[in-house]
N, C-alpha and C positions, 0 to 999 in steps of 0.2 A: 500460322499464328502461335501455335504450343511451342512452335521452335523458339520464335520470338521471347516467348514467356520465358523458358526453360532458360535457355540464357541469360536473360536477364538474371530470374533469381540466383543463377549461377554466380556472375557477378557482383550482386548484392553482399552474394554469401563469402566470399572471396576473400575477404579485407583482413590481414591477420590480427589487426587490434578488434573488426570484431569477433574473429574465433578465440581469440583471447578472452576480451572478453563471458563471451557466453559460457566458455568451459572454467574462466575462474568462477565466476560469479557462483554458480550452483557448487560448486567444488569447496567453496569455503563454507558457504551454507551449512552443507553437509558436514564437515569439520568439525564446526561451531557448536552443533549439533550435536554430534555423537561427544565430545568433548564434555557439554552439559551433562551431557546422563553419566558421563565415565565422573564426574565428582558431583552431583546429584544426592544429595543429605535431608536426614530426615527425623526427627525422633517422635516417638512413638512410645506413652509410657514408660518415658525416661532413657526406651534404648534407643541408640542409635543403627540408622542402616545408611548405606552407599552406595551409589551404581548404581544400575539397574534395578537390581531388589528395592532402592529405597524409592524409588519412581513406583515400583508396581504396590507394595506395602501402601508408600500413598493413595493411590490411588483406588484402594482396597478398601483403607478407612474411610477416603471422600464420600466411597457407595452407599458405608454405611447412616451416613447423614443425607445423603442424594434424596431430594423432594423439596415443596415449597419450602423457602425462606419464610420462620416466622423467627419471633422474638422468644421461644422457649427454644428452638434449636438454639437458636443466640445461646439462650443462657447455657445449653446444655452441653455446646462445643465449650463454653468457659469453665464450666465446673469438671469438665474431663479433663483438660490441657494447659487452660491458663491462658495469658498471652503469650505468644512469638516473644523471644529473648535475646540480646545478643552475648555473645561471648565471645573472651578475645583469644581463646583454643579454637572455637567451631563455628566461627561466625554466626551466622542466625539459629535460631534453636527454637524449633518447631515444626509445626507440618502444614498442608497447605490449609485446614480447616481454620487452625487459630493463628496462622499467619493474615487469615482472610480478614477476620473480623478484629483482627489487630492493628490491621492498615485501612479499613473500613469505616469502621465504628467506634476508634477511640480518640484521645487529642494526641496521638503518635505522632503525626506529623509536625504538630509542635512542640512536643517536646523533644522528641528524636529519640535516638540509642541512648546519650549519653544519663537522660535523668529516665529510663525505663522504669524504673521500680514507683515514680511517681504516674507510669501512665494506666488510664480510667475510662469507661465507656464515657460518651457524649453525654452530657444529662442537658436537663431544659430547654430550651432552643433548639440548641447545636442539635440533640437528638431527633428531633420535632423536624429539622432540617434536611439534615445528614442520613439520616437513620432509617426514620419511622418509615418513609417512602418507599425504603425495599424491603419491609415487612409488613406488605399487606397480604402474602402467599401468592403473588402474581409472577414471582420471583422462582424459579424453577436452579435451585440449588447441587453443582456436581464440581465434581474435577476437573479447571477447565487453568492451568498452570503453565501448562504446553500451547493453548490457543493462546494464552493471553501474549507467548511470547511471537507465536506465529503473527497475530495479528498486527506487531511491528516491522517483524520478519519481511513477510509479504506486501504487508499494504504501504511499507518507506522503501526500505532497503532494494526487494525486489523491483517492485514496480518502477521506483525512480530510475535504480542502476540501468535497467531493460531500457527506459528512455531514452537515456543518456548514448546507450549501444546503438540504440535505432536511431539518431540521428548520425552516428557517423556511419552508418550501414546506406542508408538512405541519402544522404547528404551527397553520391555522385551521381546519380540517377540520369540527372541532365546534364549536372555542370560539367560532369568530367567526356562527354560529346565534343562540348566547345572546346576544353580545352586537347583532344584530341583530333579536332576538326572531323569530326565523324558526321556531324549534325547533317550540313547538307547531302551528304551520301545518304542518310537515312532517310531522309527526307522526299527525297525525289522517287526510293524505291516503290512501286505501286502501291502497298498498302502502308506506308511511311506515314502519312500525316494525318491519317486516320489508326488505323490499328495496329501501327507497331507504337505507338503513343499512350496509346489505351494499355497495351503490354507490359508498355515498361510500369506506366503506374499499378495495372492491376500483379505486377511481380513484388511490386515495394509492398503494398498492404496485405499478398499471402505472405510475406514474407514474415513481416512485423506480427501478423493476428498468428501466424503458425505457430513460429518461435515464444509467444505469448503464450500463446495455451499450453506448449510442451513444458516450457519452464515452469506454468502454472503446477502441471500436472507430478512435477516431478517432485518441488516443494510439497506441495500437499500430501503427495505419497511420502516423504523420507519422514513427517511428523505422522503422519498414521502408521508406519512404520513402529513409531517409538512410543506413541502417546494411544495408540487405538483409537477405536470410535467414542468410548468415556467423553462425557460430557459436551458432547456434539447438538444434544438435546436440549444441554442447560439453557439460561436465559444470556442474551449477548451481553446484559446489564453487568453481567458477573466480567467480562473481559474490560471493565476498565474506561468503555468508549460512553461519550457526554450524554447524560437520561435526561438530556431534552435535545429537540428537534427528532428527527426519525431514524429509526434503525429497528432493522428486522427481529423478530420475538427470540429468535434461537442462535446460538454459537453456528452452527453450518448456514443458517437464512443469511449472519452476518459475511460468511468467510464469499457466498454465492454473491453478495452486493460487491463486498468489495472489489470481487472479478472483473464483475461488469463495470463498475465506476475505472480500473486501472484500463479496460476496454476499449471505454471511451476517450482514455486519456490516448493510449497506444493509437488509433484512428487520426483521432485531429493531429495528431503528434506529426502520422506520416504527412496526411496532408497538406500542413506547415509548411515542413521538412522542404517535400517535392517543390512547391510553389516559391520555396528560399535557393531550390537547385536550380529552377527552371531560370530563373532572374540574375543566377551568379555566374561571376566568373572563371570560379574554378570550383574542386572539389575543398578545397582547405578555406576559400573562403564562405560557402556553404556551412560547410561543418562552424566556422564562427559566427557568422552571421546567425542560426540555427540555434548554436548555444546563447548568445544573448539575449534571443527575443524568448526561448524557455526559460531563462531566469529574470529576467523581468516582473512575473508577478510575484516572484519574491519578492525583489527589491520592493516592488512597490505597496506589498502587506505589511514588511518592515517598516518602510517611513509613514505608513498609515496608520499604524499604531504607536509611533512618534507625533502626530499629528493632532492631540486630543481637541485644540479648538476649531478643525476643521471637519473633526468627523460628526458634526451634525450636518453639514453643506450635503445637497441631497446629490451634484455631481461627483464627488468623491467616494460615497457610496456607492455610486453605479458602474463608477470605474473601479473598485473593489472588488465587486460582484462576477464583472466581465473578468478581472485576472484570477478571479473562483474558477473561471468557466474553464480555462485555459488550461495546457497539459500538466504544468508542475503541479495544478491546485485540485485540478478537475478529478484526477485519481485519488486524491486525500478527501476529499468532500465529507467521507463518515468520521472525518474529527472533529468539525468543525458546529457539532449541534445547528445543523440547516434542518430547519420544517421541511417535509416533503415537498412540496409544492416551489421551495427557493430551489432545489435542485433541481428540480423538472426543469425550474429557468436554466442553470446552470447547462443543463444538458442539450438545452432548446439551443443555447446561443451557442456552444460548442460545435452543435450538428452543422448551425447556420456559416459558421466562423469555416470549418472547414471542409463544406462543399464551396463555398467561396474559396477557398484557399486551393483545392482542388483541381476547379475549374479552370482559377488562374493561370497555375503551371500550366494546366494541360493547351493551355490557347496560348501562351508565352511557347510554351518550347513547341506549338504546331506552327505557329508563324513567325518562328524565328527566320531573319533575312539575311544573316551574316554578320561576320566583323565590321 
């Protein structure tokens, strides 16, 4: 039966667009990356620094502010630095302290670059609003410049591209038997229609969860590589993602969900996948078949939010929810401000979705009868 297994994965691994894939994908990353830090700008005091040194000088000063978010650090990052600036020699002009609380806490966003000299903290409302809520000290204050780009990094770019890999990895599992006419030779061997079936699936899901975690491992290492452990501790509030619905207290609580959320995506995903192999008729229509029913709940979030007089109808909502559940949406969940409890759903119906989905293939390609 390890035979069985081993081969398979062998063949899973096989597909040069997905070796392609997986060795571009981290390869750019990495790039992208080191590229950042090599023009990486900073000023400090009027001077400026570059590279590397101006990553760590940042990240030097952040420490020096590191602790609760109140409103006298506020003021106190402002009467050191000013606001974030732009200029048309040095693009933005500041560091990452009053870059923060310049994108934060002022009306920046509406007035833009262009009239900066007129931009001003939030007052009344807006501050009451915007503001006050992350200065009640709950707020754990550091350097966190690097996650906030990881947390795009990993939880779109990674995650979807890996998907996108895994179904064409996964995508001949079965189908490419039929079109081989291998199925009935497989079939009839003694342990064929029981555990070489069980093989080929349980080769697709190490394959998929391996490949996961390596690539996970490897991104996270090239940013601790560059960024260190700094502000690993701070609060997840500080990277950016929606202060309502649930998300973990800290920058690494958040990086460990997101995992598990693209985790769950990767599972159902293979599941699908197999039960779209099991049912087609080749390897290429698999692979399309595969890819429309994973974008689908784009489409369908799209013209939902096109939809404003229907999105009170309680079936439109539900069928929302369900394409939340599903692989493209299911990995993204932490952008989406869901209350804990709507993700539980979320992940309830995904499990549900694809051990159904599962099962299916697994009884479609064990009693398959022929052409």
């Amino acid at each position: 039966m390890y035979r069985i297994w081993k081969e398979e994965m062998r063949k899973i691994a096989s597909g040069k667009i997905v070796w392609l894939g997986l060795i571009l994908l981290p390869a750019l990353l990495y790039l992208r990356l080191m590229s950042q830090v090599s023009t990486y700008r900073v000023t400090i005091d009027g001077e400026c620094f570059e590279g590397k040194e101006a990553l760590m000088m940042d990240q030097k000063l952040a420490k020096e502010y590191a602790g609760p978010l109140t409103e006298e650090k506020v003021r106190q990052i402002y009467r050191d630095f000013g606001f974030c600036y732009w200029s048309q020699e040095d693009g933005a002009v500041g560091n990452f302290c009053n870059k923060f609380i310049t994108e934060e806490m002022t009306d920046f966003n509406e007035k833009g670059w262009e009239n900066q000299d007129a931009i001003s903290f939030y007052s009344g409302e807006d501050w009451e609003n915007y503001v006050a809520p992350m200065l009640t000290g709950d707020i754990w204050f550091d350097y966190v410049d690097g996650w906030r780009d990881l947390r795009e990094i990993y939880g779109i770019i990674v995650i979807i591209g890996l998907l996108l890999i895994f179904m064409v990895a996964v995508a001949p599992v079965f189908a490419e038997e039929y079109t081989l006419r291998t199925t009935d030779l497989v079939l009839t061997t003694k342990e064929g229609k029981k555990g070489a079936v069980r093989m080929k699936i349980a080769a697709a899901f190490s394959f998929t969860v391996l490949v996961y975690c390596v690539i996970t491992l490897f991104v996270w290492g090239i940013y601790l590589e560059v960024y260190g452990l700094q502000g690993l501790d701070a609060s997840a509030r500080l990277l950016g993602v929606p202060s309502m619905g649930y998300c973990p207290g800290t920058v690494s609580g958040f990086f460990i969900y997101q995992f598990f959320l693209g985790l769950a995506g990767v599972l159902l995903l293979t599941a699908i996948t197999l039960a779209v192999s099991a049912v087609s008729r080749s390897s290429f229509a698999a692979v399309v078949i595969s890819l429309v029913l994973f974008f689908v709940p784009y489409a369908w979030i799209t013209a939902f939010r096109l939809m404003m007089p229907m999105q009170g109808i309680q079936i439109t909502w539900t069928i929302s929810h369900f394409m939340m559940s599903m692989p493209y949406y299911l990995a993204l969940n932490w952008g989406f401000a869901f209350a804990g409890k709507q993700i539980l759903m979320h992940m309830a119906t995904a499990a549900v979705v694809g051990t159904a989905a599962g099962m299916a293939g697994y009884y479609k390609y064990r009693n398959y009868q022929g052409r």
